[in-house]
Every structure is written in structure tokens, then in C-alpha cells.
N, C-alpha and C positions, 0 to 999 in steps of 0.2 A: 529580646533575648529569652527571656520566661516561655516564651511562646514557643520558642524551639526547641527548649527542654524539655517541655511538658508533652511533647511530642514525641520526643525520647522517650520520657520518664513512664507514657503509656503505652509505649510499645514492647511487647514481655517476652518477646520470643518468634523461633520461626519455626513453620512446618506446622503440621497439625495438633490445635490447642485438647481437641477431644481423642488424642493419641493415650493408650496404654501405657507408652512410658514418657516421662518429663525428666530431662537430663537439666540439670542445675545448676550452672558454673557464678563467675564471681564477676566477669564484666564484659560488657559489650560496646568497644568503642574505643576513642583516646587516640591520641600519637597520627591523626590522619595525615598531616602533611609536613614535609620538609620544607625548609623557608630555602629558596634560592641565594645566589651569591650575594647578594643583593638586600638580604634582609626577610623580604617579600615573600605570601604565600604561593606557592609554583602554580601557575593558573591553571595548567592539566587538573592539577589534585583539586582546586579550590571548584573548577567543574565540577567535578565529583562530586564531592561532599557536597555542595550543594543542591546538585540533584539526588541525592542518596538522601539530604534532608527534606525535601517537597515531597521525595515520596511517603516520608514517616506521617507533616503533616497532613498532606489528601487524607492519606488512611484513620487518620485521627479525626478530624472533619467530618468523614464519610462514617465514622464509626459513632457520629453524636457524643465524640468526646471521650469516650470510656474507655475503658484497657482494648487493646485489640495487638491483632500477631499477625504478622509477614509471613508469605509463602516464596516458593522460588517461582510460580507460576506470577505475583503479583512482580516480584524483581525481574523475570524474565528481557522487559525493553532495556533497566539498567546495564542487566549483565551483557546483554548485546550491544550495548553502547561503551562498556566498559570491561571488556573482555579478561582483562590482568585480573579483574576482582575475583571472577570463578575460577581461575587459576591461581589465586590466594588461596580459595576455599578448597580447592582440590590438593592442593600440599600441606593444610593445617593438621599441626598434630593432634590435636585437642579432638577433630572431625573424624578422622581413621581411628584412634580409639573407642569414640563412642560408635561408629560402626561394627568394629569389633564386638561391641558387646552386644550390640541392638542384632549383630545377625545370627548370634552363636542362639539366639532363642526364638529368631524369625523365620518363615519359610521366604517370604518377600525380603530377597538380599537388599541393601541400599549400599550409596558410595557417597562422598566425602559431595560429588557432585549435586547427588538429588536427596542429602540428608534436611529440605528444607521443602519439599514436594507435600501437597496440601494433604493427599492421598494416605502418606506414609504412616504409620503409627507410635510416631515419634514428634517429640516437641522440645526445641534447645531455644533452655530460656538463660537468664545473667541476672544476679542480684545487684546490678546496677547497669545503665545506661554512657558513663563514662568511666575512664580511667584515672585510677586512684592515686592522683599524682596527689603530693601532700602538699606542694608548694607551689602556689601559683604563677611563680616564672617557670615552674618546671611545663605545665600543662599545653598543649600545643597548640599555637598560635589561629589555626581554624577554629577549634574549641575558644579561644576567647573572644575573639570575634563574634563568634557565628552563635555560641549556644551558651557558655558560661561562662564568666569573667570573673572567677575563682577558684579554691583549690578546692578539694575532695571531700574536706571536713566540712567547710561549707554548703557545701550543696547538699554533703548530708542531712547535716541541720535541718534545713530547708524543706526536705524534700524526700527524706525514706520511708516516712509514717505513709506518705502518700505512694510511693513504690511496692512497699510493701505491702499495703492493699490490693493494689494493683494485682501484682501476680498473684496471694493467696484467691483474691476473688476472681480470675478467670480460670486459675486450676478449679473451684468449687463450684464453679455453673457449669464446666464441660464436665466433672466427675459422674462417671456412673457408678454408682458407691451399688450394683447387682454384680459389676464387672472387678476383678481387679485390679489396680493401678501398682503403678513402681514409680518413686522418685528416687534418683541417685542426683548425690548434691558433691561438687566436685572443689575441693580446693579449701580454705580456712577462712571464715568470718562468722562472727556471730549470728550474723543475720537470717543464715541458715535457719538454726533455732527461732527466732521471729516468725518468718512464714510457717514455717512445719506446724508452729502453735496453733495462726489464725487459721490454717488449712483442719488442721486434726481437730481444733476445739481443747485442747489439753497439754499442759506444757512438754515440750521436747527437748532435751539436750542430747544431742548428738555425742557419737564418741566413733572416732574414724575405726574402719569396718569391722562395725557394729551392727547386725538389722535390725530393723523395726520393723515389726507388722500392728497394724490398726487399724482396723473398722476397713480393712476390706485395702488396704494401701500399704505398700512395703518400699520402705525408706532404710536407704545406705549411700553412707557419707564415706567418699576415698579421698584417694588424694588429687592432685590437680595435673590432668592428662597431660598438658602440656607442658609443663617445666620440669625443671631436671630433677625438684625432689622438694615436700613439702615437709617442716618438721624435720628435714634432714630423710624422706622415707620416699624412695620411687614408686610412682604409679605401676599398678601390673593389672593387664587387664585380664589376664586369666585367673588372678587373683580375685577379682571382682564376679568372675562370671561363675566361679564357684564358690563364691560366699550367696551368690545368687540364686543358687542350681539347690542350696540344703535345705 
């Protein structure tokens, strides 16, 4: 089971890692399958996830182990095999937002479709690899099975020193610190502040939109695209695009 998370745990993102901007949300993963009448994982989904996990490892393997990131040209066989899933990603709110913002400054438009195209100069990463269920009957039944067989606190434990490296050190090999970069970090957790640290070299505390500029990198932390309001405060992404624009 270690083996499948750590699989997870070094995969940081998708689209391109030497992109201009790093959109930074809170998780990537959780809740994949419904259990049938029956108790049972639905063996459609339990396909899936399974193949959705052999591709994590290959690319882990292939990558000699170290952090690495998904394109949609590497998922391209899944999504053809698995069509519902690009049609997930084509109605995600969290994906049409950050297009939103990524095109009000791009001449190259992107869509919710190809916001994960190797090419693009964008990169959507998550400060964790699962979802933050607190309790481990809550966690869903492929997750226990397949990749962790605990709850959210635990695997933190476990496992963020190492996450967190993870992403600050593949932002820090693709930076071109002559060019400059943007991270927007979406949603509320500390961990924000953690990377932003080992990335900058100097402590961060974030303060929702707020910017940061540094050494050539401009960091703003909003709210989280996709829920209906964080702190009680709805995401606006023309709000964003002009705290971005000053």
C-alpha cells in the first residue's frame, strides 16, 4: 500500500511544470468510488482507479522515483478509455475558473479540456494527493484498499515533510528565476505557507488577497474556486485578475 501512495505522494501536478504560472489548490483525489448494493467496490470504478493508479506508478518508475507531473498527452489512452473522466474535467468549477484567469493574461486561450496539455504555460498542482477525510470509516473504500488504510491526520504524519518537498523542489528546478513566475494558492491550509517558504528561502504567511512579489515570483492566495465560499467569502475571479493586473 506505501507503494501506491508514494506514487501519489510524487506526483505534484498536471500540465506543464516549467509553465509561468502554478495554480495551487488543496487536493487531488478521494471519494473515487461508490460501493454497489452489495457493499462492493463497483467494478467499472474499481477499473479505473486502478488503471488511473498504474499510470501514477509507470511514471514514478520511469521518473527514477522523484517528483514528476502528468500531462493530458501522457493520460490521453486513459481518457479514451475512460471518456466520463474528461467530461468530469470539462464541467469542473475549480478548471473554468482558473481558465478564467489564466486567459484574461494569455494570448494562447486554453479550456477546462486542454488545461493539462504539456505545451500550455500552466501548471495545476494540490497540496495533498488525497482527500481530507478525518475519519477513517469516512475515507472511500478504493482509497483503503488500494492506497491508505487511514484517515487524513495520519497519512499526514507520515507523509507531508515528504510532499512538501516534493512540490517546493520541482517548482525550484523548472524556475527560471530571469523570467517571472506567478503562484496563486487556492483555498485555506497551512501548508500553503510551508512550501511558499522552502520555495522563496524565507518565511511566508499568506493573507488571502494579498500579493507577494519576491525574487522575481508573485504569490496570491484567494479563495477556493470551487466551493460556495471559504471563511464565509466567495471566490471572484475578476477579483483576482485585478489584484493581479496592479
Amino acid at each position: 500500500m506505501n507503494k501506491n501512495l508514494n506514487a501519489l505522494n510524487h506526483c505534484i501536478g498536471y500540465g506543464n511544470p516549467s509553465a509561468k504560472y502554478w495554480f495551487i489548490s488543496l487536493e487531488d483525489g478521494g471519494e473515487y468510488c461508490e460501493k454497489n448494493e452489495e457493499g462492493e467496490i463497483d467494478p467499472i470504478c474499481k477499473e479505473k482507479e486502478l488503471k488511473r493508479l498504474e499510470i501514477y506508478k509507470n511514471k514514478f518508475s520511469k521518473n527514477n522515483f522523484s517528483p514528476y507531473s502528468l500531462s493530458n498527452e501522457e493520460l490521453s489512452e486513459f481518457y479514451l478509455k475512460f471518456p466520463s473522466e474528461k467530461e468530469k474535467v470539462n464541467k469542473d468549477i475549480s478548471y473554468k475558473n482558473y481558465c478564467s484567469i489564466f486567459n484574461h493574461f494569455n494570448t494562447t486561450k486554453i479550456s477546462p479540456e486542454n488545461i493539462g496539455d504539456s505545451k500550455i504555460n500552466l501548471f495545476i498542482s494540490n497540496l495533498y494527493p488525497l482527500s481530507r477525510k478525518t475519519n477513517r470509516s469516512e475515507y472511500d473504500k478504493f482509497v483503503k484498499d488500494f492506497i491508505f488504510d487511514g484517515d487524513f491526520k495520519e497519512w499526514k504524519k507520515l507523509y507531508w515533510e515528504e510532499r512538501k518537498n516534493n512540490i517546493s523542489g520541482l517548482f525550484t528546478k523548472n524556475f527560471d528565476s530571469t523570467s517571472p513566475a506567478y503562484i496563486l494558492c487556492f483555498g485555506l491550509d497551512y501548508g500553503f505557507n510551508e512550501v511558499l517558504t522552502d520555495i522563496c528561502g524565507k518565511e511566508i504567511k499568506l493573507i488571502f488577497e494579498k500579493k507577494i512579489v519576491l525574487n522575481n515570483i508573485t504569490i496570491l492566495h484567494t479563495y477556493h474556486p470551487g466551493r460556495t465560499n471559504t471563511n464565509n467569502k466567495k471566490f471572484d475571479a475578476e477579483y483576482v485578475i485585478k489584484l493581479l493586473s496592479e
